[in-house]
C-alpha positions as semicolon CSV with decimal commas, in nm:
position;residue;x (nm);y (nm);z (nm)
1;X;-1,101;1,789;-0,605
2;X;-1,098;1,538;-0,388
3;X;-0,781;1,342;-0,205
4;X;-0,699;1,037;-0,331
5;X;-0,624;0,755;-0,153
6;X;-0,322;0,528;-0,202
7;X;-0,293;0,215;-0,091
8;X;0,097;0,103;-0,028
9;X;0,178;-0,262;-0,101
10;X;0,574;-0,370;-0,007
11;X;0,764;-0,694;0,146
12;X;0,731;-0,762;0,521
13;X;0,837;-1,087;0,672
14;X;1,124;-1,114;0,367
15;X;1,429;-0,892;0,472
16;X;1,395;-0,723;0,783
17;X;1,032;-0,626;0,896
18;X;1,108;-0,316;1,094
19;X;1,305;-0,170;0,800
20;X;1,015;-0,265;0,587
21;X;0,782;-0,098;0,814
22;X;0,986;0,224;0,830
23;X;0,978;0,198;0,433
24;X;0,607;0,204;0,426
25;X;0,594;0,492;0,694
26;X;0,850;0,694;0,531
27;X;0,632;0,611;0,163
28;X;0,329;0,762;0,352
29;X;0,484;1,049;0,453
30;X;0,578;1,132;0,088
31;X;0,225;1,065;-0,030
32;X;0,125;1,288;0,223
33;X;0,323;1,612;0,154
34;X;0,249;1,539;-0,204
35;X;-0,158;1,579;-0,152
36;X;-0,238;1,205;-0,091
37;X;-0,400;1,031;0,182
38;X;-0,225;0,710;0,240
39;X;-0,297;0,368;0,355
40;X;-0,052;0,196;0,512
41;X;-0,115;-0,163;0,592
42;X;0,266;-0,219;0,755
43;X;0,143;-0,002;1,052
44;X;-0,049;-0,365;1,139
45;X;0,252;-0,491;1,242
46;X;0,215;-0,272;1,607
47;X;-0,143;-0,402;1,634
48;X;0,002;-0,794;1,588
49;X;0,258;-0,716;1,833
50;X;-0,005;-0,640;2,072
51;X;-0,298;-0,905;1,962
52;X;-0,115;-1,182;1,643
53;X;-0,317;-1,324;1,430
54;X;-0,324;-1,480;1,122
55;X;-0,167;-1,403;0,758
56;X;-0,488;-1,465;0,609
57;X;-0,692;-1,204;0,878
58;X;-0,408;-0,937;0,789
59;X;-0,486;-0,989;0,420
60;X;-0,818;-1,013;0,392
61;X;-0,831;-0,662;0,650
62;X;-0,566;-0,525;0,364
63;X;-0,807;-0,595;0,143
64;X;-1,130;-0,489;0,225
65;X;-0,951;-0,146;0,270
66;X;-0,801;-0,187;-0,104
67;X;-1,104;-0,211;-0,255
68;X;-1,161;0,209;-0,147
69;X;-0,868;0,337;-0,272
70;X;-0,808;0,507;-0,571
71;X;-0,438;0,323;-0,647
72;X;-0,168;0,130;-0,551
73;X;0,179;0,208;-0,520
74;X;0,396;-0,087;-0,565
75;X;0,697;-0,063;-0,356
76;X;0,995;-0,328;-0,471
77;X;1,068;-0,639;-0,360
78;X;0,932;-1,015;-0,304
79;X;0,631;-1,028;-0,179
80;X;0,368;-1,269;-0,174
81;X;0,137;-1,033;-0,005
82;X;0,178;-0,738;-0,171
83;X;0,130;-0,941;-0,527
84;X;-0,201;-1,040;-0,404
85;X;-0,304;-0,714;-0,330
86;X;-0,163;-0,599;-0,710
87;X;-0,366;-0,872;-0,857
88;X;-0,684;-0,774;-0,641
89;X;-0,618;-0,430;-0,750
90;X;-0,579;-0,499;-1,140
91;X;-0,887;-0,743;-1,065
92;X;-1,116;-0,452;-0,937
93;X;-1,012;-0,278;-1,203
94;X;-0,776;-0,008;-0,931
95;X;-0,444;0,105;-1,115
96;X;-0,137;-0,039;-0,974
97;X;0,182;0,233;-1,023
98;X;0,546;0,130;-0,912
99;X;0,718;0,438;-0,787
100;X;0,589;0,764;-0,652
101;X;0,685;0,919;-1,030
102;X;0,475;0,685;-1,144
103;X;0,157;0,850;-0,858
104;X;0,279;1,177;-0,975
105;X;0,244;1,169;-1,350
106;X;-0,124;1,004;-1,310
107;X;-0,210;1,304;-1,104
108;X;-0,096;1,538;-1,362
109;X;-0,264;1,343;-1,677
110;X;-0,597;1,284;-1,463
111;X;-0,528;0,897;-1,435
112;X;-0,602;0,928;-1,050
């Protein structure tokens, strides 16, 4: 069976972006020893410390890398960003889950 891939979408610039890059990292690393292969778009935040650039060239790089994965996990909180990618997701037809229970029981019942 092949690995699925799960893209993580969470807050970044509201609260406390290192914290909500550690929350993505540490989301990954669940995903991980549970079988997945995750995508974590937070890591970006390195690469714009090094070379900024826009919101929209983050999001539409987020994006183009949605569209291969197999689901979404929804991590809490406001985010502009990270309801754009749920709505791209539900758009393209990519299930959107909102907690890792959530990954877990669509594993088990075949959803992903």
């Amino acid at each position: 069976m092949r690995t699925k891939k799960i893209y993580i979408a969470s807050p970044y610039t509201i609260g406390d972006v290192a914290v909500n890059v550690k929350r993505q990292i540490d989301t990954a690393n669940d995903l991980m020893n549970a079988g997945f292969s995750p995508f974590v778009p937070l890591l970006c935040h390195f690469q714009h410390m090094a070379h900024p650039r826009d919101y929209e060239s983050w999001m539409d790089n987020g994006l183009l890398w949605l569209e291969h994965c197999d689901a979404v996990l929804r991590l809490d909180g406001e985010s502009k960003g990270a309801d754009i990618e749920v709505q791209f997701a539900n758009d393209s037809g990519i299930p959107v889950y909102f907690s890792f229970n959530q990954i877990l029981e669509a594993r088990k019942t075949g959803a992903i």
